[in-house]
Backbone as a printed PyTorch tensor [residue, N CA C, xyz], in Angstrom:
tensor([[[  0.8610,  -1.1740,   0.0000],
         [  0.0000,   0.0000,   0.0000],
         [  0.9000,   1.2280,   0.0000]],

        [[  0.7400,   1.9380,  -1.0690],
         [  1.6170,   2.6590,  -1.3750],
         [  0.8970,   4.4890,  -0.2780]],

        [[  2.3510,   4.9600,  -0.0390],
         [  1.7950,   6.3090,   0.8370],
         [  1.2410,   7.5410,  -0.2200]],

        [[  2.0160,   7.1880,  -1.4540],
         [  1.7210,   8.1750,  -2.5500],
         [  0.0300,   8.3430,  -3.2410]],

        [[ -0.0120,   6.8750,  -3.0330],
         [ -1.8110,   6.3800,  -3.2770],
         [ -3.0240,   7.3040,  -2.3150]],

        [[ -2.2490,   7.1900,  -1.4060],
         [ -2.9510,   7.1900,   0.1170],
         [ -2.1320,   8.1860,   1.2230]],

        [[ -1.8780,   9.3670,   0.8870],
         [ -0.9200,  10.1960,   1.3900],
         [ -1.1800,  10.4880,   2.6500]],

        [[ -2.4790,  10.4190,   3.2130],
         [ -2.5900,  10.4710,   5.0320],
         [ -2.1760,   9.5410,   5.4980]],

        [[ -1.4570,   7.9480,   5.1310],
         [ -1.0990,   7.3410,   6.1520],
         [ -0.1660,   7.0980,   6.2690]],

        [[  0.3340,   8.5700,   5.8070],
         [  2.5310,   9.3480,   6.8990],
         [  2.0380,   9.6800,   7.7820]],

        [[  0.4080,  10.0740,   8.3090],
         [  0.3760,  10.9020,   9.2540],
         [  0.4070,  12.3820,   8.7810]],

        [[  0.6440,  13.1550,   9.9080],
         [  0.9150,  14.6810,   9.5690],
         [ -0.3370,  15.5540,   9.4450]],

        [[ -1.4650,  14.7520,  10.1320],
         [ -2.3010,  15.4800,  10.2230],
         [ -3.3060,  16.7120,  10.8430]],

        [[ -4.6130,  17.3890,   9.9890],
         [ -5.3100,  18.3310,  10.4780],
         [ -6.1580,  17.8920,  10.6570]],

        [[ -7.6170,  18.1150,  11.8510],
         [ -8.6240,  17.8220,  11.8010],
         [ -9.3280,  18.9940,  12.6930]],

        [[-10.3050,  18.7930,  11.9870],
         [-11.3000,  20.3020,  12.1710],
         [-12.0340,  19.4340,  13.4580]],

        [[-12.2790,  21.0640,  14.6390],
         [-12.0340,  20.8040,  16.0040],
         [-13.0200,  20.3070,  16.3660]],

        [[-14.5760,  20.9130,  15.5730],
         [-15.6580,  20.0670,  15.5290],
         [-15.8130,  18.5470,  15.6200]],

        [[-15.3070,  18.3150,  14.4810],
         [-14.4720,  16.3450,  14.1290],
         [-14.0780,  15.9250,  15.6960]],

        [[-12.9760,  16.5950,  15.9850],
         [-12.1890,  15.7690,  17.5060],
         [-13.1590,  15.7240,  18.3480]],

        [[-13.5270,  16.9050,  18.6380],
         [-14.8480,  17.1760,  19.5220],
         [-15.8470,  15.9190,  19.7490]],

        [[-16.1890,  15.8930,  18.4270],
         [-17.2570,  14.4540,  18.2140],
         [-16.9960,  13.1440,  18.5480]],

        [[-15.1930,  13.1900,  18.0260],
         [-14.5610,  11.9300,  17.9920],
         [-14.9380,  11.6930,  19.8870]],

        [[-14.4050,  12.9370,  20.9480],
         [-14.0240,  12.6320,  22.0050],
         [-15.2080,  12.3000,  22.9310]],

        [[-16.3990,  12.8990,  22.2540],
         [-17.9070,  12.8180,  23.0160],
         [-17.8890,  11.4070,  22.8540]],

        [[-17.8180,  10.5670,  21.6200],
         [-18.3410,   9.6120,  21.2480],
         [-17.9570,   8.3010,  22.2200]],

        [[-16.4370,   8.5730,  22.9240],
         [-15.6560,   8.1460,  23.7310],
         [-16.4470,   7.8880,  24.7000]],

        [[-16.2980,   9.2050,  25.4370],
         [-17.5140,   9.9200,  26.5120],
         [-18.7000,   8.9200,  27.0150]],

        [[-19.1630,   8.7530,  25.7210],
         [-20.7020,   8.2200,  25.8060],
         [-20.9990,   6.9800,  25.8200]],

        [[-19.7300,   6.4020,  24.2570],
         [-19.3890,   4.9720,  25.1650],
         [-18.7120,   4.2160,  26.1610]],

        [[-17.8360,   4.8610,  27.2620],
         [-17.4250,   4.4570,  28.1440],
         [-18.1850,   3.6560,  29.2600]],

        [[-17.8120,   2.7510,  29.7700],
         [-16.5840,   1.8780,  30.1520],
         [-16.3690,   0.9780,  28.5660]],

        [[-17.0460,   0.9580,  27.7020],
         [-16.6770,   0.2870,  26.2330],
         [-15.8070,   1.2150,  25.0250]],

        [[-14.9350,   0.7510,  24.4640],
         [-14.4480,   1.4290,  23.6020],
         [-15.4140,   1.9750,  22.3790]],

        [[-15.6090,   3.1730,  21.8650],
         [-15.7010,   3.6040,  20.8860],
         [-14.8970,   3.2210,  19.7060]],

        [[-15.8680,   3.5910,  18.5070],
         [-15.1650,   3.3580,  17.1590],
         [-15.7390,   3.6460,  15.8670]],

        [[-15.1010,   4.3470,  14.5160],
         [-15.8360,   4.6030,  13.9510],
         [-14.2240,   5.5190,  12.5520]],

        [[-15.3890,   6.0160,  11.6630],
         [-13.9920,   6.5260,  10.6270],
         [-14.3640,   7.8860,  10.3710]],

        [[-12.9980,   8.6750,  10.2580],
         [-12.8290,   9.7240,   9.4480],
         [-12.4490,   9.8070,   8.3670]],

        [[-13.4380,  10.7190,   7.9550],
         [-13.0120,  11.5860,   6.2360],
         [-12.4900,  12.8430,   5.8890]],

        [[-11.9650,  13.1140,   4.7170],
         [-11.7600,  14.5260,   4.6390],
         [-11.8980,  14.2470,   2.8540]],

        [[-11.4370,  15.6340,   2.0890],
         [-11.5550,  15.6650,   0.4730],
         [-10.1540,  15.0320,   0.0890]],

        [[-10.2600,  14.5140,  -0.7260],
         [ -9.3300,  14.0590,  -1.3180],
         [ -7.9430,  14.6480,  -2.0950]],

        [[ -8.8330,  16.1130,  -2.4080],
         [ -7.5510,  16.7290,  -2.9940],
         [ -6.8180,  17.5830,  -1.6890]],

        [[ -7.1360,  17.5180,  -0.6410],
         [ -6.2450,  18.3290,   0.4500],
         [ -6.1510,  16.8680,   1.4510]],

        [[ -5.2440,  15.8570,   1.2940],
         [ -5.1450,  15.1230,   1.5450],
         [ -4.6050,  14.8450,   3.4300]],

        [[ -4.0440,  16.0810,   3.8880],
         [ -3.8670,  16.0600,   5.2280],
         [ -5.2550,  16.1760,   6.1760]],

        [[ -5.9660,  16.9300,   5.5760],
         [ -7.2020,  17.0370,   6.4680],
         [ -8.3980,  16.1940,   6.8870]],

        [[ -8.7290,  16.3720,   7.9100],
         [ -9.8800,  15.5550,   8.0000],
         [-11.0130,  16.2470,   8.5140]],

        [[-12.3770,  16.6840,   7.8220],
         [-13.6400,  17.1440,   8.1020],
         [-14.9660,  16.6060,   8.7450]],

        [[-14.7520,  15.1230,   8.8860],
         [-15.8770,  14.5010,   8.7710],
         [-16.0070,  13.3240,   9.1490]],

        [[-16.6520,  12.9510,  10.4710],
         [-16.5740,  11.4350,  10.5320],
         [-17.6660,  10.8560,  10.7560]],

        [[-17.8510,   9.1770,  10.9280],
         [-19.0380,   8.1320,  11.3290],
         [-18.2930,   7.3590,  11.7110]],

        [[-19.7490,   7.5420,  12.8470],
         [-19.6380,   6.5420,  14.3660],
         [-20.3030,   5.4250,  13.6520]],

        [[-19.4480,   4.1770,  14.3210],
         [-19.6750,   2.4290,  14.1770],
         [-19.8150,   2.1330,  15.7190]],

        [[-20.9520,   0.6740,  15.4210],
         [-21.0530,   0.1460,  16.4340],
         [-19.7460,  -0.6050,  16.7220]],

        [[-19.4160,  -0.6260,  18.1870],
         [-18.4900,  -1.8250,  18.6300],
         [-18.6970,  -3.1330,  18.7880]],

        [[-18.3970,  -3.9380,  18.1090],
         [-19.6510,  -5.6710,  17.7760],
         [-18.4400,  -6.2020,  18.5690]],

        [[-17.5450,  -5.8090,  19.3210],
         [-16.8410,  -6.8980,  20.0750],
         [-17.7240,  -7.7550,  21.7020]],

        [[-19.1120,  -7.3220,  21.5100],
         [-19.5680,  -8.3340,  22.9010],
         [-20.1170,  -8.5650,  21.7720]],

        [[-20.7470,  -8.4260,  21.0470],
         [-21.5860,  -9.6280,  19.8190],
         [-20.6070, -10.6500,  19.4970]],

        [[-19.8720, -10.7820,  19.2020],
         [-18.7270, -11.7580,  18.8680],
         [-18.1670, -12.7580,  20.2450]],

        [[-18.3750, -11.5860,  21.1400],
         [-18.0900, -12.1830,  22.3740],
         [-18.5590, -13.2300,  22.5520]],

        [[-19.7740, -12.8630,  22.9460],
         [-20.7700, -14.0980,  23.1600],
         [-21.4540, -14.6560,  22.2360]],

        [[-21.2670, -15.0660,  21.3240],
         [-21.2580, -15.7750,  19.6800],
         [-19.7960, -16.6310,  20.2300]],

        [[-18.4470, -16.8300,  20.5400],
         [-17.9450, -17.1300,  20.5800],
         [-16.6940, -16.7210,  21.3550]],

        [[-16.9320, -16.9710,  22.6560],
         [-15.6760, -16.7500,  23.4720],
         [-14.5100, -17.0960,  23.5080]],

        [[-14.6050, -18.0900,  22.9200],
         [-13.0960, -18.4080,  22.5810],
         [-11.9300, -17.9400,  22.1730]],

        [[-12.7060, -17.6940,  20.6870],
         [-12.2720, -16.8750,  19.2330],
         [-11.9080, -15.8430,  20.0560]],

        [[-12.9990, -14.8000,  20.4450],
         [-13.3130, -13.5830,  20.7340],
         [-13.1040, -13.5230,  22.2520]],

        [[-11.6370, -14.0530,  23.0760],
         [-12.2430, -13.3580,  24.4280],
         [-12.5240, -12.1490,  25.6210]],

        [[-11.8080, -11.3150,  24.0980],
         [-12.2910,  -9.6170,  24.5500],
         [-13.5600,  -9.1400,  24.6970]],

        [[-14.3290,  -8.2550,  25.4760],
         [-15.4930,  -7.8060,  25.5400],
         [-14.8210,  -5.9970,  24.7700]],

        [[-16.1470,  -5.6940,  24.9640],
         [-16.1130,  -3.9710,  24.5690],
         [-15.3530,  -3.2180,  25.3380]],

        [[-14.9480,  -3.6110,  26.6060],
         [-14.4050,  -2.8910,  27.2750],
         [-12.7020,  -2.8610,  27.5450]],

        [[-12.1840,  -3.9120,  26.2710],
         [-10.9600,  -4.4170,  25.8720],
         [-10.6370,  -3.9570,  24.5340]],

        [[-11.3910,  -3.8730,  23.7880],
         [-11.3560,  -4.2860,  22.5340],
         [-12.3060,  -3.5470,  21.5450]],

        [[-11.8430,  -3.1620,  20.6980],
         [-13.2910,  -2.9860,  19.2990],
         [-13.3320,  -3.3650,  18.2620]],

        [[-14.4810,  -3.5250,  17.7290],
         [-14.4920,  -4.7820,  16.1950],
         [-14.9950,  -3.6640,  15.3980]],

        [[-15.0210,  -3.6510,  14.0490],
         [-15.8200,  -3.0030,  13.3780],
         [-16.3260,  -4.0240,  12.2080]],

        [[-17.8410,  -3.8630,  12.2980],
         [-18.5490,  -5.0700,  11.3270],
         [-17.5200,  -4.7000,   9.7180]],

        [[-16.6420,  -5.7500,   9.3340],
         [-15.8640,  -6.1720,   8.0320],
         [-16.3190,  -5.5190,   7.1910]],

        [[-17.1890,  -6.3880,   6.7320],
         [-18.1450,  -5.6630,   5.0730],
         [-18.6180,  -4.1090,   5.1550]],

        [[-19.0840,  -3.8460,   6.2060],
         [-19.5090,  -2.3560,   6.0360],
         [-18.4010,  -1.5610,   6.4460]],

        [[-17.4930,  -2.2410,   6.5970],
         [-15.7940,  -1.2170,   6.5490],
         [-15.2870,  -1.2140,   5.0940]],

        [[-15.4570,  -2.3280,   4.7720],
         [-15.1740,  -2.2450,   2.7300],
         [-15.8920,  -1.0300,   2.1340]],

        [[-17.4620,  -1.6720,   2.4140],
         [-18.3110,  -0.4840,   1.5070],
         [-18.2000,   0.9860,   2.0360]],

        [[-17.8420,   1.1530,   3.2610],
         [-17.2800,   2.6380,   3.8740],
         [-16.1100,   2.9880,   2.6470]],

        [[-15.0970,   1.8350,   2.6280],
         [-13.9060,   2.8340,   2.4670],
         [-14.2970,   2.8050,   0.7190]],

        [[-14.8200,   1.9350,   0.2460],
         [-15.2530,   2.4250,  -1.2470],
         [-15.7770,   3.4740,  -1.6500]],

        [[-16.7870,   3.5570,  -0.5670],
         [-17.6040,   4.6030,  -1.2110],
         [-17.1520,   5.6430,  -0.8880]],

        [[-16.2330,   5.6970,  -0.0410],
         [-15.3970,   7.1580,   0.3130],
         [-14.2860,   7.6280,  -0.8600]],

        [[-13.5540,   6.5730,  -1.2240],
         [-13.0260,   6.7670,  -2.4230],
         [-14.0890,   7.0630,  -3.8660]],

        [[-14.8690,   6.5870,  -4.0910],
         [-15.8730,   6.6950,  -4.9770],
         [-16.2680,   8.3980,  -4.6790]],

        [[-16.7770,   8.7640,  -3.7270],
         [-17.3300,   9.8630,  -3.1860],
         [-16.2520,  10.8960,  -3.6080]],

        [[-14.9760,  10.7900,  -3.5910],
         [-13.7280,  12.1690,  -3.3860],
         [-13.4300,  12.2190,  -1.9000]],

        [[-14.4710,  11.5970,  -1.1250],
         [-14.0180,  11.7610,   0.2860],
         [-13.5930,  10.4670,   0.9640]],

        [[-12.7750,  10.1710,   1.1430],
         [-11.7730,   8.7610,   1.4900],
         [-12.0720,   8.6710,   3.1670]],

        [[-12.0360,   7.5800,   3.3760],
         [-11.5500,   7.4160,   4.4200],
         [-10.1680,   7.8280,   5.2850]],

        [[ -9.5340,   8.5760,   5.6640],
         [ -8.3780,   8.3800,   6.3540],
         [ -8.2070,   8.0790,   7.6110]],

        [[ -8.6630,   7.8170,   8.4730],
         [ -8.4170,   7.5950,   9.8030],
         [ -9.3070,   7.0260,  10.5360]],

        [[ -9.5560,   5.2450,  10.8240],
         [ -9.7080,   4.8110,  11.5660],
         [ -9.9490,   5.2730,  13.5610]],

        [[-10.9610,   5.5730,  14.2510],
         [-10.2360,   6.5200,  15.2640],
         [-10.8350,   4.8100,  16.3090]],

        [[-10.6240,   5.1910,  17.6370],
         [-11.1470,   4.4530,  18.8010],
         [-10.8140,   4.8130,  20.2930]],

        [[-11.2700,   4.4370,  20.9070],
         [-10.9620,   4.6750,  22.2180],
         [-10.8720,   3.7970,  22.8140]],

        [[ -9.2750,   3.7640,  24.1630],
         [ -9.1880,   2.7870,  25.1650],
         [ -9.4860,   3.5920,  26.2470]],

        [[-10.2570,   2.3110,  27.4320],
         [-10.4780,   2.9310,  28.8890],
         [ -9.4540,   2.5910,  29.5040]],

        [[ -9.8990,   3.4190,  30.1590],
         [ -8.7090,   3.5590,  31.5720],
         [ -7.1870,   2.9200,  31.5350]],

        [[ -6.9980,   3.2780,  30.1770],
         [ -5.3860,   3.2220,  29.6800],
         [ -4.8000,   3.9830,  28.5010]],

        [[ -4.1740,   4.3560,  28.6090],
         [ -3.1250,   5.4170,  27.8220],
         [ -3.9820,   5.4130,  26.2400]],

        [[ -3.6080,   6.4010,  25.6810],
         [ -3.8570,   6.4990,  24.1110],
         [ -2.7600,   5.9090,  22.9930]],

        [[ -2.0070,   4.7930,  23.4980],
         [ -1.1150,   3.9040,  23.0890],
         [ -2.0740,   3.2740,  21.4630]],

        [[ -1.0690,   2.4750,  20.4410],
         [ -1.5390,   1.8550,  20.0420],
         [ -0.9010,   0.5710,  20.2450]],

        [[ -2.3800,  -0.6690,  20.7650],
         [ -1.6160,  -1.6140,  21.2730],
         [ -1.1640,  -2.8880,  20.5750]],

        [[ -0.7340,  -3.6420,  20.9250],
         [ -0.2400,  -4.7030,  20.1850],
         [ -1.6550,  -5.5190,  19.5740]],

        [[ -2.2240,  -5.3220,  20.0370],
         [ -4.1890,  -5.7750,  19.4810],
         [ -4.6000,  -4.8800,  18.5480]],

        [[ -4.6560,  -3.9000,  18.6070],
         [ -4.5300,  -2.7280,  17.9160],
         [ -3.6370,  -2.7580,  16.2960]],

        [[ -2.2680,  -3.2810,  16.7730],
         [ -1.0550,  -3.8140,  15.5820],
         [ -1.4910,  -5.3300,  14.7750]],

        [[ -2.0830,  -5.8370,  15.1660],
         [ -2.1690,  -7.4570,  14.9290],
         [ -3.4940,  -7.3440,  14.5260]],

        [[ -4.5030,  -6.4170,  14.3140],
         [ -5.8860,  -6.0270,  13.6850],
         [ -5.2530,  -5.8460,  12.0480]],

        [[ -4.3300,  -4.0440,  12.4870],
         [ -4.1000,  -3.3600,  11.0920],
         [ -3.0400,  -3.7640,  10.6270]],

        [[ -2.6660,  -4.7010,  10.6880],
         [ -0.8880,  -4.8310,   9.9900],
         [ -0.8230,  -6.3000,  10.1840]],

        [[ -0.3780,  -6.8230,   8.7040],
         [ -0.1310,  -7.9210,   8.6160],
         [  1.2070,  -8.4220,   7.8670]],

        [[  1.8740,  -9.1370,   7.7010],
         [  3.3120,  -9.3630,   7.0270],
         [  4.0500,  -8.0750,   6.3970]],

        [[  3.9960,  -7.0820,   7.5780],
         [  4.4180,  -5.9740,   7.3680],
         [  4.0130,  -4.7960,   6.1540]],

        [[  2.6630,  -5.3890,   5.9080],
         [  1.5210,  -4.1520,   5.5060],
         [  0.7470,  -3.6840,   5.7840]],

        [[  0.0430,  -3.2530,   5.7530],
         [ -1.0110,  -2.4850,   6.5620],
         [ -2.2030,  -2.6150,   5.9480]],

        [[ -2.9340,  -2.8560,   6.5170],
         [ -4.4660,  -3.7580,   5.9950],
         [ -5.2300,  -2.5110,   5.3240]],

        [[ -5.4870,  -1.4180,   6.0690],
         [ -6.7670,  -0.7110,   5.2840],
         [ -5.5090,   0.9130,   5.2460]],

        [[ -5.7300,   1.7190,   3.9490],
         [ -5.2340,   2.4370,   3.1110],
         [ -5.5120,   4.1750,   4.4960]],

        [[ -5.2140,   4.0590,   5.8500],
         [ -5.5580,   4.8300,   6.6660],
         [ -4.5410,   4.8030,   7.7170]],

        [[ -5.0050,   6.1340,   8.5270],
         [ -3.8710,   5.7320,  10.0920],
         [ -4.8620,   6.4770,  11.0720]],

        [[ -4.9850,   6.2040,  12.2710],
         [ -5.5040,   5.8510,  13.2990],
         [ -5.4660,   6.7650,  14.5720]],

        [[ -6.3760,   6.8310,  15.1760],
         [ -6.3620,   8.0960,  15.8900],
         [ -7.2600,   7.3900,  17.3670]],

        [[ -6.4070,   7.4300,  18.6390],
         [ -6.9250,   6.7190,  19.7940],
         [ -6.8730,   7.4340,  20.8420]],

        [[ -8.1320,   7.7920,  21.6230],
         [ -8.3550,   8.6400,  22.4500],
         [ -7.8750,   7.6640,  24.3160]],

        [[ -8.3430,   8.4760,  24.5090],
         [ -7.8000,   7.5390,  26.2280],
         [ -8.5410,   7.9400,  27.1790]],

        [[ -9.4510,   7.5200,  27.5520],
         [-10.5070,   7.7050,  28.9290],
         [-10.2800,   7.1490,  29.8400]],

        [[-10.2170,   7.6860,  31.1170],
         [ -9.4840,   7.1450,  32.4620],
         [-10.6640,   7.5390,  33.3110]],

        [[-11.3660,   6.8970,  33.5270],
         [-11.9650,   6.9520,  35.1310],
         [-13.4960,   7.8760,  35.0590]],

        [[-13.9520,   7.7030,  33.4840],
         [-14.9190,   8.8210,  32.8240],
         [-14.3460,  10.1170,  32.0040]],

        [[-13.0640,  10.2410,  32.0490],
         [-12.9060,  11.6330,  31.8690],
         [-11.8420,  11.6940,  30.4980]],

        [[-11.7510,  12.4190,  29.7990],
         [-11.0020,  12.2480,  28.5350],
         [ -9.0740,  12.7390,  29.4360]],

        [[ -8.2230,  11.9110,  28.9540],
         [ -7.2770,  11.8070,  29.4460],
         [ -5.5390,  12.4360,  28.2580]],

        [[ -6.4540,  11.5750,  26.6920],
         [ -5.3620,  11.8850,  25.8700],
         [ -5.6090,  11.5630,  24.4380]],

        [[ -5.1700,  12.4610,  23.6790],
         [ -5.4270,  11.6700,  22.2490],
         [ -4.0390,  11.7370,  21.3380]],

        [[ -4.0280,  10.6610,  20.6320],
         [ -2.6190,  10.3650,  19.2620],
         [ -3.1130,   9.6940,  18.0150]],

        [[ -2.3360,  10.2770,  17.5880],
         [ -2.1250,  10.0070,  16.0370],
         [ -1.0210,   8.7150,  15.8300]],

        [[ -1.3820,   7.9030,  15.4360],
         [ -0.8110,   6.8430,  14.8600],
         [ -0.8590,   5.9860,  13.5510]],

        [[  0.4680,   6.0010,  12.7220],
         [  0.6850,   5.6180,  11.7190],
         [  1.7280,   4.0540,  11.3120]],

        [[  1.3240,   3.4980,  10.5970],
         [  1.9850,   2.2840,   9.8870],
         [  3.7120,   2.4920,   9.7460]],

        [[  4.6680,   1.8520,  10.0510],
         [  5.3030,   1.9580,   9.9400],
         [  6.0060,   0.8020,   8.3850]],

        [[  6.0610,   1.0520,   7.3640],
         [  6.1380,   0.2950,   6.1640],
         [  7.3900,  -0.9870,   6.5000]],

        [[  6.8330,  -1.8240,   5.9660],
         [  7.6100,  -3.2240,   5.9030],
         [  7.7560,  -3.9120,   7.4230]],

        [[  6.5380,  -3.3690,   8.2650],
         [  6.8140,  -3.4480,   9.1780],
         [  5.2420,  -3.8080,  10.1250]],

        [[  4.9510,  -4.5500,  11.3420],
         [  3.8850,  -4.5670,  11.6180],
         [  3.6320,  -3.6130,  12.8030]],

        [[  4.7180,  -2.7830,  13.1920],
         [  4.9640,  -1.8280,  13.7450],
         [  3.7250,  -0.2950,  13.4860]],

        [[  3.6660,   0.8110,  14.4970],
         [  3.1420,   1.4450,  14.4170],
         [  4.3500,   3.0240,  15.0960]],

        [[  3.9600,   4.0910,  14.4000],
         [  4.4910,   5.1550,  15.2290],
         [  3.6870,   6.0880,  15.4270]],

        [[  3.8580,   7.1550,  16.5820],
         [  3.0120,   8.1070,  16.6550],
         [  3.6210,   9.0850,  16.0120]],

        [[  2.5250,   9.8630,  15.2460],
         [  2.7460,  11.2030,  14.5340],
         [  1.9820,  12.5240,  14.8030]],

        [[  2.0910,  13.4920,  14.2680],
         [  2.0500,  14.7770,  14.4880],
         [  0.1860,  14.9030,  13.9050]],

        [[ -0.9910,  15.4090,  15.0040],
         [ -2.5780,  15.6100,  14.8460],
         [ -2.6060,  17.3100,  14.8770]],

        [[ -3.0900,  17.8280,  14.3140],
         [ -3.4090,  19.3440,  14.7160],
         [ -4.8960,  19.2140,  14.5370]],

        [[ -5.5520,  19.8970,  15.7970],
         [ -6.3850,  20.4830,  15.6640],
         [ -7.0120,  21.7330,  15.1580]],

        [[ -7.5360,  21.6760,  14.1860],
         [ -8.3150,  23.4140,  13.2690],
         [ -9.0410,  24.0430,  14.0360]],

        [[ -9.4820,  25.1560,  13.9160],
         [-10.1240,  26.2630,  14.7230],
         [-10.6890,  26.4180,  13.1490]],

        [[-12.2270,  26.7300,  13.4670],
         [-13.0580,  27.0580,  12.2990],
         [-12.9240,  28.4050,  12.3150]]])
């Protein structure tokens, strides 16, 4: 997956304050369970991001469908239903407005991206979906921290990079 294809996932991004705002309520509201869901922006200003949708977290559906497989609950973990992550990121490309950034939230631990987190988006040192990732951190109800995190190429590795927030 080339960065030239897909130039937000160096990182280096803007997102309009509204967007974070939403991203961080969404946190908020689902706590003690992780949040999850994607951002967009236009395609020809490729750092920015304007626009996002909230996804359900199907990690207790899976849960209890199969504990085994699945023995994270929501409050570990977040799934996002497969197929309607395809037709998201199509139609965002189709649209001019792409997907770039995957976001989520962990409770009551750091805004790390974790090795669950790495072993989702990155596989034989590529990176599964054409985006980079943005993880908030709720501690105890209260918003604690947010990062930007990007693919590190040839690698199943992740690094944190540079988020600005816009002022409208």
């Amino acid at each position: 997956m080339s960065g030239e294809s897909f130039p937000w996932i160096s990182g280096d991004l803007e997102i309009d304050k509204s967007v974070m705002d939403e991203i961080e309520r969404h946190a908020l509201e689902c706590y003690p369970s992780e949040s999850c869901g994607f951002v967009f922006g236009p395609a020809e200003q490729p750092a920015f991001l304007d626009a996002l949708q909230r996804e359900e977290n199907e990690a207790d559906k899976y849960h209890k469908l199969d504990p085994v497989t699945f023995p994270r609950t929501s409050k570990m973990y977040f799934k996002i239903n497969e197929l309607r992550a395809a037709r998201t990121f199509e139609q965002g490309e189709t649209d001019g407005r792409p997907v770039k950034v995957i976001y989520h939230s962990h409770c009551d631990a750091g805004a790390y991206f974790s090795d669950e987190d790495a072993a989702t988006f990155a596989n034989n040192g590529e990176l599964m979906w054409p985006c980079a990732y943005i993880v908030v951190s709720v501690m105890s109800g209260e918003l604690a921290e947010r990062r930007l995190w990007v693919h590190v190429p040839g690698t199943n590795g992740f690094r944190e990079s540079t988020l600005t927030v816009r002022e409208r």
